[in-house]
Residue, then its C-alpha position, 0 to 999 in steps of 0.5 A: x532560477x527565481x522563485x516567488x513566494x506565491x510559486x514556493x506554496x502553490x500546489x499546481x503548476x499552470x500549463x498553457x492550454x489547460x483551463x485547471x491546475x495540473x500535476x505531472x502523472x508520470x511523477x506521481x505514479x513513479x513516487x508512489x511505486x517507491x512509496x509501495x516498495x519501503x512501505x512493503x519492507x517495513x509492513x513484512x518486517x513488522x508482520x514476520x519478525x515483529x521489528x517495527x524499526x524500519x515502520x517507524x523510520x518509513x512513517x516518519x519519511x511518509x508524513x513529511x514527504x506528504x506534508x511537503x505535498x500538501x502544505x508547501x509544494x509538491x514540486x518539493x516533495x523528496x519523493x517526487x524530486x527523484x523521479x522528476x529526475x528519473x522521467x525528465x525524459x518522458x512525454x509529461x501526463x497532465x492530470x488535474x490537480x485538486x483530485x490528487x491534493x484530496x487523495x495526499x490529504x487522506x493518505x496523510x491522515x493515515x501517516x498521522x495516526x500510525x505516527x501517534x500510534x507506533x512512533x510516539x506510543x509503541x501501540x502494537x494493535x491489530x489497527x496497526x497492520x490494517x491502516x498500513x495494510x490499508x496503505x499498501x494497497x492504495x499505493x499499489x492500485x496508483x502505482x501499478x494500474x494508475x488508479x487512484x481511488x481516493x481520487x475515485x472518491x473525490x466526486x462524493x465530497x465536492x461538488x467540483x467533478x473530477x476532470x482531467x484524470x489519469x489515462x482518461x478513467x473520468x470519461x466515459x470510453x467505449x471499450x474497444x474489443x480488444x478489451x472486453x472480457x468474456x466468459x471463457x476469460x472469467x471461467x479460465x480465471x476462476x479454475x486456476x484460483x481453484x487450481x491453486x487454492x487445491x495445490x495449496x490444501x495439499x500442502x498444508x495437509x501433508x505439512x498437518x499429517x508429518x507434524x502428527x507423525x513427529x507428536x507421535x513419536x515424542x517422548x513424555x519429557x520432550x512433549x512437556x518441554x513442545x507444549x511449553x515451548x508452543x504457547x503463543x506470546x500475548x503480542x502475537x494473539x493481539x495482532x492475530x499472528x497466533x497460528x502464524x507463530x505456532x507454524x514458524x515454531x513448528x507447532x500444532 
């Protein structure tokens, strides 16, 4: 395969028959889901055992899987070079390029700030968890439901309008009625949350009401020794973790 320089860093790939530069979305998608998945791990890790090994690792692969994106070339993105592979095999998505660029030029900024924050600095902070968090939940949109909602926010700064987007969300499409949501769905939707938030209260007040019950039966020493055991480290308060942590430990 002969490469020149100017397709080494290009960002788009020129497909006959579309007058923008184009991305495959099938490739798109699928790195992101990966993206969600170690992501995910390293966010659980962090927020339940406080060990931010695995974050650090991800934020260090996340940065310069989008600095290759954006920079070079994303047909030399890590990520995407594994489901090209992976979706070789299926019919190829075309969607406009520029938007996607907008969309890894934010998620890279991100990746900056928890690399000065956690990798070079060990900042525990609660801004930590919300960027991540943050993250997580753009990948999750993209992944899933093949939204991208930096691409969604592409139209406020650009003058450009966003075409060619994934599954056609820039046009505007009658929906079709096996597609419309009517009131009997939403009423169903609304009395299972409520449903599970009560199941929920149950629990937690029959776990609060057992927990009384063994305070109650503690002797002077042995509530000394609970009450000491039970004050909630500086981190955890930091990082709003406190009423987590005294439920891990079997506090009140």
């Amino acid at each position: 395969m002969n490469l020149k320089i100017k397709d080494i860093f290009s960002f788009w790939e020129k497909v006959k028959g579309y007058d923008v530069k184009v991305l495959n979305e099938r490739e798109v998608r699928a790195s992101a889901w990966i993206l969600f998945m170690f992501g995910l791990i390293g966010f659980m890790n962090s927020w339940l055992v406080w060990d931010f090994t695995f974050t650090k690792i991800f934020v260090i692969a996340f940065m310069i899987d989008f600095w290759i994106r954006i920079f070079i070339n994303p047909k030399f993105s890590p990520s995407l070079i594994l489901w090209r592979f992976m979706v070789s095999k299926q019919k190829v998505e075309y969607v406009w390029a520029s938007q996607k660029r907008f969309a890894w030029w934010m998620g890279f900024l991100l990746a900056v700030t928890m690399f000065y924050l956690v990798v070079l600095n060990n900042v525990i902070w609660p801004i930590n968890l919300l960027i991540c968090l943050s993250c997580l939940i753009l990948l999750w949109f993209e992944s899933f439901f093949g939204i991208c909602l930096w691409c969604k926010m592409y139209n406020l700064f650009n003058k450009e309008k966003a075409t060619l987007c994934p599954w056609w969300t820039c046009e505007n499409i009658k929906k079709e009625k096996i597609q419309r949501v009517w009131f009997i769905h939403i009423s169903i939707f609304i009395l299972f949350i409520a449903f599970i938030v009560f199941i929920s209260n149950s629990w937690l007040i029959k776990d609060k009401l057992e927990a009384q019950d063994v305070i109650q039966n503690l002797s002077i020493d042995e509530m000394n020794e609970w009450v000491d055991n039970c004050k909630v480290p500086e981190w955890a308060i930091k990082i709003w973790h406190g009423e987590k942590w005294k439920l891990h430990h079997g506090c009140k």
